[in-house]
C-alpha positions in Angstrom: 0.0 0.0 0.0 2.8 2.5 1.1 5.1 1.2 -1.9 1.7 2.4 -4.1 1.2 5.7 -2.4 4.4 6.6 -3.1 4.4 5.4 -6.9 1.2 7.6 -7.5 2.6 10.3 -5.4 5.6 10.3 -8.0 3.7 10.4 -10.7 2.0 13.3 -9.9 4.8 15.4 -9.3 6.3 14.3 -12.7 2.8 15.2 -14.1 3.5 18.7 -12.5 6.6 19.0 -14.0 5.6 18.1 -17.5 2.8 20.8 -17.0 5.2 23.6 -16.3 7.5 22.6 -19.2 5.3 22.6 -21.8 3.8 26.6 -20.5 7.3 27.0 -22.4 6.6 26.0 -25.7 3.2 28.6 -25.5 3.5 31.8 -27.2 6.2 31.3 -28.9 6.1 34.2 -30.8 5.2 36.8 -28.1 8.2 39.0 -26.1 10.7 38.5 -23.7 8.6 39.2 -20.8 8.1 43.1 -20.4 8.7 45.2 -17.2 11.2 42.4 -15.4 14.4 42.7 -13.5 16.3 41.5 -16.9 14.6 44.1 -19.0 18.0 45.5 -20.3 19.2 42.4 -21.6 20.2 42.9 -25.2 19.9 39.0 -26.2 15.8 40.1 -26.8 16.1 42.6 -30.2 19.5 41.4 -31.3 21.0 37.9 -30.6 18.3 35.3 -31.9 18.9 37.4 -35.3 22.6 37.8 -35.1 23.1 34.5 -34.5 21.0 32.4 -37.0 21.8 35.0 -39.8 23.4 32.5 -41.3 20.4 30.0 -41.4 18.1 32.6 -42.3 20.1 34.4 -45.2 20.8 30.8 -46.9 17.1 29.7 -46.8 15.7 33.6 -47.7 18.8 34.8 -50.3 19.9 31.5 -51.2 23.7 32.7 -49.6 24.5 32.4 -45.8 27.5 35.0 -46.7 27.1 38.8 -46.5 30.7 40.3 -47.2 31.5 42.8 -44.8 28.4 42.3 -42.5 28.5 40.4 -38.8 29.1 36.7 -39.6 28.9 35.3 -36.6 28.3 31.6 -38.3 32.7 30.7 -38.5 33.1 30.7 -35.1 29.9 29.6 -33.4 28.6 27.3 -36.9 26.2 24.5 -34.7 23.4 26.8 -34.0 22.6 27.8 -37.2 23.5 25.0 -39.1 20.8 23.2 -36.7 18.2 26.5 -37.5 19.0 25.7 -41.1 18.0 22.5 -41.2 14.7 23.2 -38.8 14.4 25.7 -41.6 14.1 23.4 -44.4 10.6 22.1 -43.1 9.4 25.0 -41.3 10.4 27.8 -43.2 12.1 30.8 -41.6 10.5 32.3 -38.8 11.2 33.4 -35.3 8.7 30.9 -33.7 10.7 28.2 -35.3 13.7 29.3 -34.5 12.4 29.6 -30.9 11.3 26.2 -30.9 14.4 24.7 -31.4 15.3 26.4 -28.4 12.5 25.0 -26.2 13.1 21.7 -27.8 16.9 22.2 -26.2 15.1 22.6 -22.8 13.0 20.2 -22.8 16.5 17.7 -23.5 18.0 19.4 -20.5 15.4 18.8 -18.4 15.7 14.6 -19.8 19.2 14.6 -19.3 19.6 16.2 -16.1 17.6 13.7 -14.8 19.4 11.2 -15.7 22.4 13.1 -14.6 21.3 13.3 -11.3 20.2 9.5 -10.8 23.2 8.7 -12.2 24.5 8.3 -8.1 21.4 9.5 -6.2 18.0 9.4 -5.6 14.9 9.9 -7.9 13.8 12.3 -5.4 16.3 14.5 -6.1 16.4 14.4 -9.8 12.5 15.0 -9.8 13.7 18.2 -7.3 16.3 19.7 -9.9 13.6 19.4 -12.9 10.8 20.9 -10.6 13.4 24.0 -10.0 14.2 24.2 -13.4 10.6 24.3 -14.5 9.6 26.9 -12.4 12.0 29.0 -12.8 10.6 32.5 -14.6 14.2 33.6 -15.2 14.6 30.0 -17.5 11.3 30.6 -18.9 12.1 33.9 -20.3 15.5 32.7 -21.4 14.9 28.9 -22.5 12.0 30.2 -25.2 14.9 33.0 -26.8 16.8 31.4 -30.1 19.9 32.1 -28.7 22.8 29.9 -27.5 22.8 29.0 -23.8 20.4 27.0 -24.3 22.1 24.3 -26.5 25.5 24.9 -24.6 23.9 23.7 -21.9 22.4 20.8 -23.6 25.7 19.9 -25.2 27.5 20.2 -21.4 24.8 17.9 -20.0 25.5 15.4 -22.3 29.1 15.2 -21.6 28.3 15.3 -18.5 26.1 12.4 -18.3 28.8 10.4 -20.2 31.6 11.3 -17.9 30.1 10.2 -14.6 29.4 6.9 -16.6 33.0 6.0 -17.6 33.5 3.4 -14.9 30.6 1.5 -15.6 31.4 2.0 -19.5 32.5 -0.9 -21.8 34.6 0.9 -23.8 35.5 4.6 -21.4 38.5 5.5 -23.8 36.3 5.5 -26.7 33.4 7.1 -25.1 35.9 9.7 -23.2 36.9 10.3 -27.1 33.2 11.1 -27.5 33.6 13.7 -24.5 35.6 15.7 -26.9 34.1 15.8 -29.8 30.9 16.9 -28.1 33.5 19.9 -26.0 34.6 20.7 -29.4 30.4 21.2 -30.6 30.2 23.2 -27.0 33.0 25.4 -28.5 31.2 25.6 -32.0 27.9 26.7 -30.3 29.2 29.4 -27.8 33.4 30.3 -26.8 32.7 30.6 -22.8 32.6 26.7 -23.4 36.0 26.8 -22.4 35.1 28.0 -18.9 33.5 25.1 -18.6 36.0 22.7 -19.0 37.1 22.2 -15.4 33.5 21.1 -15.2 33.8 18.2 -17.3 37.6 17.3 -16.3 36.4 16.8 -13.1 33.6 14.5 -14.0 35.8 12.1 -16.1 38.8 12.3 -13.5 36.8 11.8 -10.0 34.7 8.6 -11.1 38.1 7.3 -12.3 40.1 8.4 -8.9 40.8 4.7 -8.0 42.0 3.9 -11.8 44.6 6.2 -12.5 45.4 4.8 -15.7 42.3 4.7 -16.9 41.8 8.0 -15.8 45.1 9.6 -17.9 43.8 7.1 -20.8 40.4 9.1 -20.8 41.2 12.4 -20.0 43.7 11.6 -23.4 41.4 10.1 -25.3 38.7 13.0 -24.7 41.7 15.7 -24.7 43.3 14.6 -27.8 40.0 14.3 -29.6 39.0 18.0 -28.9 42.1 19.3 -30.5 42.1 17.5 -33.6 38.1 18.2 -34.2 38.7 21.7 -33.3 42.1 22.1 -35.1 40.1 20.6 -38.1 37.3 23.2 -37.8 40.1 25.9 -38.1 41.3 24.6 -41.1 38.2 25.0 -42.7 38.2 28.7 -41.6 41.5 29.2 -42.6 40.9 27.2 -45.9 37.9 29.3 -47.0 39.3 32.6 -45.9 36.9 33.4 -43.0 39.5 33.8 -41.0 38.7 37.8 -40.5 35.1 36.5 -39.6 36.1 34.6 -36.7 38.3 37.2 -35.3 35.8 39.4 -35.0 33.6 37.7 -32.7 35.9 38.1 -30.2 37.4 41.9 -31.2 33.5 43.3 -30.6 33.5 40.8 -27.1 36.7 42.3 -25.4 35.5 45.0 -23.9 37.4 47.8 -22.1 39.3 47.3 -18.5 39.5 50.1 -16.0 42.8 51.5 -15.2 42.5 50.9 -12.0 44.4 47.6 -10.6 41.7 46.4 -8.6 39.0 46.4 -11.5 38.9 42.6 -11.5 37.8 42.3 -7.7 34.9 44.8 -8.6 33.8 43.0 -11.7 34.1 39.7 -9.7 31.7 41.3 -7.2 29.3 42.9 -9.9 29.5 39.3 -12.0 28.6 37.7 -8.3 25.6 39.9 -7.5 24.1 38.9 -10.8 23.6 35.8 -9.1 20.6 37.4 -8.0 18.8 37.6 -11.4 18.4 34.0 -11.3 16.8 33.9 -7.8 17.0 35.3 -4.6 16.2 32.3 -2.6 18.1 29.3 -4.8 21.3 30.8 -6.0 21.9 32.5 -2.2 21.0 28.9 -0.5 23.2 27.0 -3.5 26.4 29.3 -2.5 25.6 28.1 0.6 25.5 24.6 0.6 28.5 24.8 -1.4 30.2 26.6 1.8 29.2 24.2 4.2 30.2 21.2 2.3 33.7 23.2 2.5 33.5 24.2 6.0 32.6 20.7 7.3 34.5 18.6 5.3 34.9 16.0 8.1 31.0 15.2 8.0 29.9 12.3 5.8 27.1 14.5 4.4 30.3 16.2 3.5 31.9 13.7 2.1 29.1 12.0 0.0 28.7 15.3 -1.8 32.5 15.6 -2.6 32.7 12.0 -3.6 29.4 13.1 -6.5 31.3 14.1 -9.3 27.6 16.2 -10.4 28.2 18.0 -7.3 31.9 19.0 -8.0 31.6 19.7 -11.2 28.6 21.8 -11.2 30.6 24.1 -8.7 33.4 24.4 -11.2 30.2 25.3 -14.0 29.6 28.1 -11.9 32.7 29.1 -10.8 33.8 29.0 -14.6 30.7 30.7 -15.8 31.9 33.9 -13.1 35.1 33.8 -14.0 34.3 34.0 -17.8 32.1 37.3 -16.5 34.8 38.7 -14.1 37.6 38.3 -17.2 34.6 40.2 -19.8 33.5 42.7 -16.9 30.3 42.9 -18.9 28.0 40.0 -17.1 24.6 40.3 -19.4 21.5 38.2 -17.3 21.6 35.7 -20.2 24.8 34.7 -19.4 23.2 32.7 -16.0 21.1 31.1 -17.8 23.9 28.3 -17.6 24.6 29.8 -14.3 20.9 28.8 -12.7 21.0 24.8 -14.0 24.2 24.5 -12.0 22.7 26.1 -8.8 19.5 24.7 -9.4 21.3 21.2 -9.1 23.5 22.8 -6.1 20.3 23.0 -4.5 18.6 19.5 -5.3 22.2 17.8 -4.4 22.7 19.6 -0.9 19.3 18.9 0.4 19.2 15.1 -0.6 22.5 14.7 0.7 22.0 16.4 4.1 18.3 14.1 4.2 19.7 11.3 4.1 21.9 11.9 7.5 20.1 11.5 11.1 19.2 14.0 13.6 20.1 17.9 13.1 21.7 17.5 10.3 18.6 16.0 8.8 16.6 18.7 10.1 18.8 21.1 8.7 18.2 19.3 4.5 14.2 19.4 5.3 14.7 23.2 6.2 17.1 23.3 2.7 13.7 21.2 1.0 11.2 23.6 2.5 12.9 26.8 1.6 12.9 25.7 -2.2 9.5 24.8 -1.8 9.0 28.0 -0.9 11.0 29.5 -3.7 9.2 26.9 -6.1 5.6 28.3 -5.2 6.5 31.8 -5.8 8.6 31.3 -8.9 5.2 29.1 -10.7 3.0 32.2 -9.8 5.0 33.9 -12.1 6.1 31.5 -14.3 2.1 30.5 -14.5 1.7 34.6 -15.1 4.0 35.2 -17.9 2.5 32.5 -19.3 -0.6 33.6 -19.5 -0.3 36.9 -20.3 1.8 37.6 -23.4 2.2 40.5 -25.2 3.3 40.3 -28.7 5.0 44.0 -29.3 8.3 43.3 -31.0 6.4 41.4 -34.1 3.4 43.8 -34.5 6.2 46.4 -34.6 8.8 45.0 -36.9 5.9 43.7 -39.4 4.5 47.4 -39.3 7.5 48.0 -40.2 7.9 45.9 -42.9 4.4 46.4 -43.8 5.3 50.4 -44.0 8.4 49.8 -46.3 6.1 47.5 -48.5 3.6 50.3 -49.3 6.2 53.2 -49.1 9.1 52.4 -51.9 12.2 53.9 -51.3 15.3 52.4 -53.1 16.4 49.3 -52.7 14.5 47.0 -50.1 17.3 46.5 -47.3 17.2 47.9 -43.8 19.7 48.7 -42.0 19.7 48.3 -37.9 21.1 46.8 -35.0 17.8 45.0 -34.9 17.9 44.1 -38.7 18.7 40.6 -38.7 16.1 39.8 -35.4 13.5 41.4 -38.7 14.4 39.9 -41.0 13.9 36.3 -39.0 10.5 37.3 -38.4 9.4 39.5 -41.5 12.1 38.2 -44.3 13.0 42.0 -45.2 16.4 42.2 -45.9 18.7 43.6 -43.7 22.4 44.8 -42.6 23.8 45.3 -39.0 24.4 49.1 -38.2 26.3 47.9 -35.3 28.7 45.1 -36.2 30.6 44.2 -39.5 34.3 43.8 -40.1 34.5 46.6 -42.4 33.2 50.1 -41.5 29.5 50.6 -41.8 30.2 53.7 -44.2 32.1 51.3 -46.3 29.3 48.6 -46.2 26.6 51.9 -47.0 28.3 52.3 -50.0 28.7 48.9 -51.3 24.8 47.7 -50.5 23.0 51.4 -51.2 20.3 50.6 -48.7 17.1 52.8 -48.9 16.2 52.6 -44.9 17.6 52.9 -41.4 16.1 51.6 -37.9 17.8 53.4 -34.7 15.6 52.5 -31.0 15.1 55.6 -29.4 18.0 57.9 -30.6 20.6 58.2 -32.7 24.3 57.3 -32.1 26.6 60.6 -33.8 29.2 57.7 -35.0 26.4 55.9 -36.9 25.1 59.1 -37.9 28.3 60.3 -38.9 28.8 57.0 -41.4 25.3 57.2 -42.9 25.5 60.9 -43.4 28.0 60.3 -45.8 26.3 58.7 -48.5 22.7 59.9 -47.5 20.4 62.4 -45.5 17.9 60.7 -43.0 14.1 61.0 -43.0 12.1 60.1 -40.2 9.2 58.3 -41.4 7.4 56.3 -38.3 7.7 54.7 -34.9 6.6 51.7 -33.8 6.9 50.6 -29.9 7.7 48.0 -28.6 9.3 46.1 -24.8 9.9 48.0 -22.1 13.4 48.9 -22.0 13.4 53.3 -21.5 16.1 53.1 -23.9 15.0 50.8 -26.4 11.1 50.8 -26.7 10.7 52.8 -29.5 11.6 51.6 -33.5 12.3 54.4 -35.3 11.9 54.5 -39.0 14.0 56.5 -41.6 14.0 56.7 -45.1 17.8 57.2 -46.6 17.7 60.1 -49.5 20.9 59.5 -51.2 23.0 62.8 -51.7 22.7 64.5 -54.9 24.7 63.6 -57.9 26.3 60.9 -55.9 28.0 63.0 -53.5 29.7 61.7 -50.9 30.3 63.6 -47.7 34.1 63.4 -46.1 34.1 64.2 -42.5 36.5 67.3 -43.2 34.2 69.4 -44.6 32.2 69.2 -42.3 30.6 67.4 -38.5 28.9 64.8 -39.3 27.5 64.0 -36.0 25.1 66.6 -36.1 21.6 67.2 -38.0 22.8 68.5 -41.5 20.6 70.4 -44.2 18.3 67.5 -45.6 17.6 65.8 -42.6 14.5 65.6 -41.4 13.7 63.8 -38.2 12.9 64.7 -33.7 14.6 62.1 -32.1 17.6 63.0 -30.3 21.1 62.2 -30.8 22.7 60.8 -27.9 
């Protein structure tokens, strides 16, 4: 009877779970939630664009390539290579692209359950998922096209074969597997690397007793990522997209202070951002993780050391900071990685202090019962974005489109930072304002564009390039999200100079509002 209880009690809470993961794949279409604590996260109007440009330019234009514009696709090729073939059945669209992102989750949530019953309980695995599930800050990050998503998936996977080695037929082969899938983490998303202690220590410590074995894998896996990566780079090389792939990371290193100390303060900055994740989990993950240290003598202690999951999802995080503290630029999708780690942290510690006797049980049920608590809060508003979505970005960018339709001015390409996350959703044309390895004036004059797209106001350097070929007329606005920045499209039509003119910043500022221009918005 009790053995019953408990089997329908299970299934329950797995029904649960499977409720709150598919509120993910709803709406798949509408915003980033508006009016959150992420709100200023760029990932929303630019990266699911950026990113798949590639997929989306080869099924649209019939060429991936656009000379002189952000390629992104050299060094980070496995997400859109993956859109492009989701493409092929679907056709373009953001809510496709989207859904290969939710179909990511909805892996991780499959393999970190297996992860975690790898050496525990099922009661802790179903814990992790029912964190993960409720979590608002993964629901508003899991359902973007962008690339944490399938880096995690890829790390998971690796994961779940590393803790397995011992019990593995063939570990060197399937350490040489390890690798190959590090080198796909490296072709989805660079901060892969920061995640490598992670996976060390998940092939080493199973193998701690085997020391042979455990060089033999950590070869076998090792040896394998060079050569698939080193392989990868002769492609580049070979196909002269070598300037492509440098570029990624040229736009990414962003300015140091001067001062000495700057990395202790971007630590601290990248370590409060914790906090976007959750108040309650990430704090009470930290620590568990300080406890385990503090009292290493327990055996609670000890059983947690000896779970490779546990070590090595410290290292995830610790990694993922680092990567953060080195950029000093931590963006909230970033810890979207970040939070499965914790989440796991969390699920880990409180099984582990459970299964003890007296206070030390008390203290896991007090662990369990403050991420219930965090659990029932976080589905309120999980259940709440949910069921309230607003669709503002794709009314606006097909009124856009719509506008340039019935309003012919030149050639049919729009220029924006936002161009590419249009031209998923509305297939018009488009360049990046922003990003390109030659000079947007250069890229003005090669393409002839007839319209511009600023949010908001207008930058004086992009000003300053586009007034060189062409004066600006502001057409229409269209809002959209909530950012006070960036919640206003603004629409300009491009006038080319007369007889072909072409301005040269010596004559005169080009930063400014010249004679020809017509438009209100400030420049800033």
């Amino acid at each position: 009877m009790q053995n019953r209880m408990k089997r329908w009690l299970f299934a329950g809470w797995l029904a649960v779970i499977c409720g709150f993961a598919l509120l993910h794949a709803l709406h798949l279409g509408a915003d980033f939630p508006n009016h959150t604590v992420w709100y200023s996260d760029w990932a929303k109007y630019t990266d699911e664009g950026w990113y798949g440009n590639a997929a989306v330019r080869a099924q649209l234009f019939g060429n991936w390539y656009m000379a002189g514009d952000f390629n992104p696709a050299p060094a980070l090729p496995l997400w859109p290579f993956l859109e492009w073939v989701v493409f092929s059945f679907t056709g373009v669209s953001l809510e496709a692209a989207r859904a290969l992102a939710i179909s990511c989750f909805f892996a991780n949530l499959l393999l970190s359950y297996l992860l975690l019953r790898a050496g525990g309980s099922r009661w802790r695995a179903l814990l992790a998922l029912t964190l993960l599930v409720t979590s608002p800050f993964l629901y508003a990050f899991s359902r973007l096209a962008i690339l944490e998503p399938l880096l995690t998936t890829l790390t998971l996977m690796a994961l779940n074969v590393a803790v397995r080695l011992p019990r593995l037929r063939r570990p060197g082969v399937c350490a040489a597997v390890i690798g190959l899938v590090f080198t796909c983490m490296m072709l989805t998303k660079s901060t892969a690397v920061f995640l490598l202690p992670a996976l060390g220590w998940a092939i080493l410590l199973p193998l701690r007793k085997q020391r042979r074995l455990a060089v033999l894998c950590a070869l076998a896996a090792g040896a394998t990522a060079a050569a698939t990566f080193g392989l990868w780079m002769a492609l580049v090389i070979r196909h002269g997209l070598l300037a492509d792939y440098r570029y990624l990371y040229f736009i990414n290193d962003y300015e140091k202070p001067l001062r000495f100390w700057w990395p202790v303060q971007s630590f601290w900055w990248s370590f409060h951002g914790g906090l976007w994740v959750d108040h309650i989990l990430v704090p009470l993950a930290g620590a568990i993780a300080l406890l385990a240290l503090v009292f290493w003598p327990m055996k609670w202690s000890r059983a947690l050391r000896l779970d490779p999951v546990f070590g090595a999802s410290i290292l995830a995080v610790a990694g993922y900071l680092g990567f953060m503290t080195l950029q000093n630029h931590p963006q909230p999708r970033y810890f979207a990685v970040v939070a499965v780690f914790c989440f796991f942290l969390v699920a880990l510690g409180a099984a582990a202090l459970v299964e003890q006797a007296g206070v030390t049980r008390q203290l896991g049920w007090a662990v369990v019962v403050l991420a219930a608590g965090a659990v029932v809060a976080n589905a309120a508003w999980t259940v709440s974005f949910a069921a309230f979505p607003e669709y503002t970005f794709v009314t606006a960018a097909r009124n856009l489109t719509r506008y340039i339709d019935e309003h012919p001015n030149g050639k049919r390409l729009l220029v924006s930072i936002s161009g590419d996350e249009i031209t998923m959703e509305t297939h018009l044309s488009s360049l990046c304002d922003d990003f390109g390895t030659t000079p947007l004036e250069s890229k003005l004059a090669k393409y002839q564009p007839g319209w511009y797209a600023a949010w908001n106001d207008l930058d004086p350097g992009t000003l300053a390039d586009i007034h060189t070929h062409f004066s600006l007329e502001q057409v229409a606005t269209f809002r959209a999200f909530d950012d006070p920045e960036r919640n206003v499209l603004v629409l300009f039509k491009l006038h080319p100079l007369p007889r072909g003119h072409v301005r040269d910043e010596s004559d005169m500022d080009l930063e400014g509002q010249l004679p020809g221009d017509h438009f209100t918005i400030p420049i800033e």
